[in-house]
One Martini backbone bead per residue (centre of mass of N, CA, C, O) as a GRO file, in nm:
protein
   73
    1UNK     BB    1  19.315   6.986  -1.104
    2UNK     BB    2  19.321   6.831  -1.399
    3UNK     BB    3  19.161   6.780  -1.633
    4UNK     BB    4  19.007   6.497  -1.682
    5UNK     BB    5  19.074   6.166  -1.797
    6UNK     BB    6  19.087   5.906  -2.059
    7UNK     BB    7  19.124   5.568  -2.157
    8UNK     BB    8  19.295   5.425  -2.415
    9UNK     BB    9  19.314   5.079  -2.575
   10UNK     BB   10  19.522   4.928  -2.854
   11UNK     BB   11  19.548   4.653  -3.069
   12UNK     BB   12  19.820   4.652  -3.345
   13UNK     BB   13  19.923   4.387  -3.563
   14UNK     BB   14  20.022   4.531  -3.802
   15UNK     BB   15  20.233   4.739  -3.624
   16UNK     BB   16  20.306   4.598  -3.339
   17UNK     BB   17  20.099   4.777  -3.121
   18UNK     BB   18  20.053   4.956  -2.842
   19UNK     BB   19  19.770   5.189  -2.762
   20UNK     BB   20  19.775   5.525  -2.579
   21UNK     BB   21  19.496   5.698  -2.517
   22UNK     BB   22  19.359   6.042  -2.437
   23UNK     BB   23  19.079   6.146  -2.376
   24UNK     BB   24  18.866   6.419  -2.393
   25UNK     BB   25  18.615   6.607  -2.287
   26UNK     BB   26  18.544   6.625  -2.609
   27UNK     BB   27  18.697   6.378  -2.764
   28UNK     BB   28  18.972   6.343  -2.814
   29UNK     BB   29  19.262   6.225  -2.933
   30UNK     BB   30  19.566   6.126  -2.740
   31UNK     BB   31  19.853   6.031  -2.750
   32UNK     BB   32  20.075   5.858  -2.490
   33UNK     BB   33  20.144   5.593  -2.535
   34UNK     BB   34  20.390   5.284  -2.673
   35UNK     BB   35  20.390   4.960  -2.760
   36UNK     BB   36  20.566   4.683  -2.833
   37UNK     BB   37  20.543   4.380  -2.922
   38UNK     BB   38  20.596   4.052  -2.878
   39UNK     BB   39  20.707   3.853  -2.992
   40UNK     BB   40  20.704   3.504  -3.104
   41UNK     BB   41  20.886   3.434  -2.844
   42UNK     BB   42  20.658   3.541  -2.669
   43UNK     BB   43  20.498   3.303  -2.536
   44UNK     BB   44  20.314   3.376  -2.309
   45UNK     BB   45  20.438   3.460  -1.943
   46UNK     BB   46  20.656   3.638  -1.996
   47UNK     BB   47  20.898   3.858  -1.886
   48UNK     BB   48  20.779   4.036  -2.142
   49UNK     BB   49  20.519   4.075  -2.061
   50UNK     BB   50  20.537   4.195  -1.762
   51UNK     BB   51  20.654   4.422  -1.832
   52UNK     BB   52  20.439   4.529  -2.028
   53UNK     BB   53  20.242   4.522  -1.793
   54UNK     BB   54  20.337   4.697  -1.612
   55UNK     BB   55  20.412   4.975  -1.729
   56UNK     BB   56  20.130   5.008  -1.836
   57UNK     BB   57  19.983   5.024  -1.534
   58UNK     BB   58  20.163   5.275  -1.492
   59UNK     BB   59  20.109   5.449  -1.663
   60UNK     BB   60  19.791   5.482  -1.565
   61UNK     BB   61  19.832   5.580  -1.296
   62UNK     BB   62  19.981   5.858  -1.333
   63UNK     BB   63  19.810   5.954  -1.560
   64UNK     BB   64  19.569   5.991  -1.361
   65UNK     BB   65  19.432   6.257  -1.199
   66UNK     BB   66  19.247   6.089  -1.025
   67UNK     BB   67  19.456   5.920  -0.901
   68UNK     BB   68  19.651   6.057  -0.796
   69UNK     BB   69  19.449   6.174  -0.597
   70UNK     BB   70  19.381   5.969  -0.431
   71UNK     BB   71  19.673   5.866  -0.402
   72UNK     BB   72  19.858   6.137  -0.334
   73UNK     BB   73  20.068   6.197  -0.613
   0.00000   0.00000   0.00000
């Protein structure tokens, strides 16, 4: 199995983005993957806003190598 690592998620509003870094058993911070925010006309739970939030959780679920393992992926 790869070794562990954490996810940090970050919200940038200056430059209008999500970001995923891994962090490593070190501390190192590794950029792993960014989204656009929605602008403001996705106000509320917007289809844009569903996307934005499945995407993110498939993400994080794919990346972490604990979860792979748990399961069995």
């Amino acid at each position: 199995m790869q070794e562990p690592y954490d996810h940090l998620v970050t919200v940038d509003l200056a430059s209008g983005c999500i970001r995923v870094f891994r962090i490593m058993p070190d501390g190192k911070r590794v950029l792993f993957t960014e989204y656009p925010l929605p602008n403001d006309e996705n106000v509320g739970w917007t289809d844009r806003v569903t996307e934005l939030a499945h995407a993110l959780g498939e993400d994080l679920l794919i990346d972490s190598p604990v979860t792979r393992k748990h399961l069995s992926l």
